[in-house]
C-alpha positions in Angstrom: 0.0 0.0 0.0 1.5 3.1 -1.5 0.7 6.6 0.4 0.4 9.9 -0.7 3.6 11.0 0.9 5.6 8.3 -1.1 6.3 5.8 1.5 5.1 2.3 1.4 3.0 0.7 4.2 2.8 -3.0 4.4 -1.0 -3.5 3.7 -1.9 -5.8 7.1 -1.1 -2.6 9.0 -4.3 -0.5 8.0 -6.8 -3.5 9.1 -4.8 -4.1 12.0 -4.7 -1.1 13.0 -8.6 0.0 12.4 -9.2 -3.2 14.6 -6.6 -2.6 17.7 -7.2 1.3 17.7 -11.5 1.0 17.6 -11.1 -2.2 20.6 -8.7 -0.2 22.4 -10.5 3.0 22.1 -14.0 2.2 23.3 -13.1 -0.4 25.7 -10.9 2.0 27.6 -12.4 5.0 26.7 -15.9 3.8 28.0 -14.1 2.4 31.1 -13.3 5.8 31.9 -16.1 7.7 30.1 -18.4 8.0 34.0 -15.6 9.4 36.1 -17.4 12.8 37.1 -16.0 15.6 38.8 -18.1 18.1 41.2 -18.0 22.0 41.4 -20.2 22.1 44.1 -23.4 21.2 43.3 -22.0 20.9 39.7 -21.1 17.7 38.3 -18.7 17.7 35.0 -18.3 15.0 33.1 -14.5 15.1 32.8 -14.5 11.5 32.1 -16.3 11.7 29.1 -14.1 14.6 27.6 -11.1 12.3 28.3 -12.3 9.4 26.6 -13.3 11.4 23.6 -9.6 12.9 23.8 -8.4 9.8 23.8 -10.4 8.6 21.1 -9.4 11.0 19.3 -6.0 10.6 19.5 -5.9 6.6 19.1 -7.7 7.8 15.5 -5.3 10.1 14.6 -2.2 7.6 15.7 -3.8 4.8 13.4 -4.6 6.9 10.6 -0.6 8.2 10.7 1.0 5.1 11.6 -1.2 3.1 8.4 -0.5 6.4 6.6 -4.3 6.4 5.6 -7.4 8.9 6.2 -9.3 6.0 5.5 -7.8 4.2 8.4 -8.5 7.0 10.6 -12.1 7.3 10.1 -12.2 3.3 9.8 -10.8 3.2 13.7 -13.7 5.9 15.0 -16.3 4.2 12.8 -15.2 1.0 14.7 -15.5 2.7 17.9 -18.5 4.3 17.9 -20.3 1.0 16.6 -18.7 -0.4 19.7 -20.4 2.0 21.9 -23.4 1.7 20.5 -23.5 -2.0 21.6 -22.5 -0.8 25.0 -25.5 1.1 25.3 -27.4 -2.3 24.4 -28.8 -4.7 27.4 -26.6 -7.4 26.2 -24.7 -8.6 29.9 -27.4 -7.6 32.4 -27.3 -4.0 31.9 -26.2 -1.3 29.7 -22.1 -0.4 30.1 -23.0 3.7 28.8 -26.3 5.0 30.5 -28.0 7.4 28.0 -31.3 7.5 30.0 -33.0 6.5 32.8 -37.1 5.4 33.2 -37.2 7.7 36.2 -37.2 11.0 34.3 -34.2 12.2 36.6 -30.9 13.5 34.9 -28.2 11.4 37.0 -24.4 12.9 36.2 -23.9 9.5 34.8 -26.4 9.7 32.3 -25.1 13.2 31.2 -21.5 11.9 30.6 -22.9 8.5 28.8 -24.7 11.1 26.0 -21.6 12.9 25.7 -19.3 10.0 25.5 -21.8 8.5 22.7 -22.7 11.3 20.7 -19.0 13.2 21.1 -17.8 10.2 19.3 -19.0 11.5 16.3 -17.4 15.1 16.6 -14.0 13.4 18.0 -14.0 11.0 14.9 -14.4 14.4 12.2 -11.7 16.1 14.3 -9.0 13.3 13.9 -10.1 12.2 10.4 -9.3 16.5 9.5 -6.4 16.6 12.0 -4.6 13.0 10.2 -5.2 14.7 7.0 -3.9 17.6 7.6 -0.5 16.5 8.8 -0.6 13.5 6.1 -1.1 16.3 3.3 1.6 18.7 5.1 3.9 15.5 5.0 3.6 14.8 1.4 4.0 18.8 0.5 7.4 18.7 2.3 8.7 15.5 0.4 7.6 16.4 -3.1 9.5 20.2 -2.5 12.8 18.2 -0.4 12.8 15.3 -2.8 16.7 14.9 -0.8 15.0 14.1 2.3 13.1 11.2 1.1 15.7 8.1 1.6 16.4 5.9 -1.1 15.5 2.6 0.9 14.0 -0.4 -1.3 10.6 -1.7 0.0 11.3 -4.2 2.5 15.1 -3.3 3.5 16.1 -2.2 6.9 18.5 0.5 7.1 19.5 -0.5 10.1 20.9 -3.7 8.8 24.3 -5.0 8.8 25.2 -8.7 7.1 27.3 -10.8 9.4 31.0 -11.7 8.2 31.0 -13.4 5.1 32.3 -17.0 5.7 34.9 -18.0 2.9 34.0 -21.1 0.9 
């Protein structure tokens, strides 16, 4: 898999990475989505704007370690379909509150809508923020064509043949 900036990507690392990055991402993220902090009588839901962050930034680290929009969008695709099965009823109970029957707004309710819907906004950011930086990448290298290295695909600069044995 060729990208736009003129390096090559082995093409198990975009899947891999979608996969790994959305698990990671809404697992963790929803572990600490309900951590709420109060100002008073105020409750924030702190934990909710750190998982998105962190969402966020597992997107954009996917998207620029495959070299790929597409894996970027891929990995908060993945991880907001995740979180919409945590919402589900599936293990005896719901893992993100969104509502309750009771009509009363609990703090924990408040942080489960913006952990789910925020997805959607934390996804768009990293999707513009992996392109942007992708796009500034490949600018640099087509005007410094010297400071791309002439490395065949598959060749580790960093390796060094033992001594040749004489035969």
């Amino acid at each position: 898999m060729a990208s736009s900036s003129g390096h090559r990507v082995p093409r198990r690392r975009g899947p891999v990475a979608v996969v790994l990055g959305g698990i990671a991402a809404g697992v963790l993220g929803t572990s600490l989505h309900a951590q709420v902090l109060y100002a008073g009588d105020t409750p924030l839901p702190l934990g909710a704007a750190a998982a998105l962050l962190f969402s966020a930034a597992v997107s954009v680290f996917t998207g620029l370690w495959a070299r790929s929009v597409l894996v970027s969008a891929l990995t908060g695709v993945l991880t907001y379909v995740l979180l919409g099965l945590f919402t589900l009823d599936l293990l005896g109970g719901p893992l993100i509150v969104t509502g309750t029957a009771s009509g009363v707004e609990l703090p924990v309710v408040t942080a489960g809508i913006v952990w789910l819907y925020g997805q959607a906004v934390a996804t768009v950011a990293a999707v513009l923020v992996c392109a942007a930086v992708l796009r500034r990448e490949a600018r640099y290298q087509r005007s410094h064509p010297e400071s791309v290295p002439g490395v065949a695909y598959g060749t580790d600069p960093g390796y060094r043949p033992g001594p040749v044995s004489p035969e």
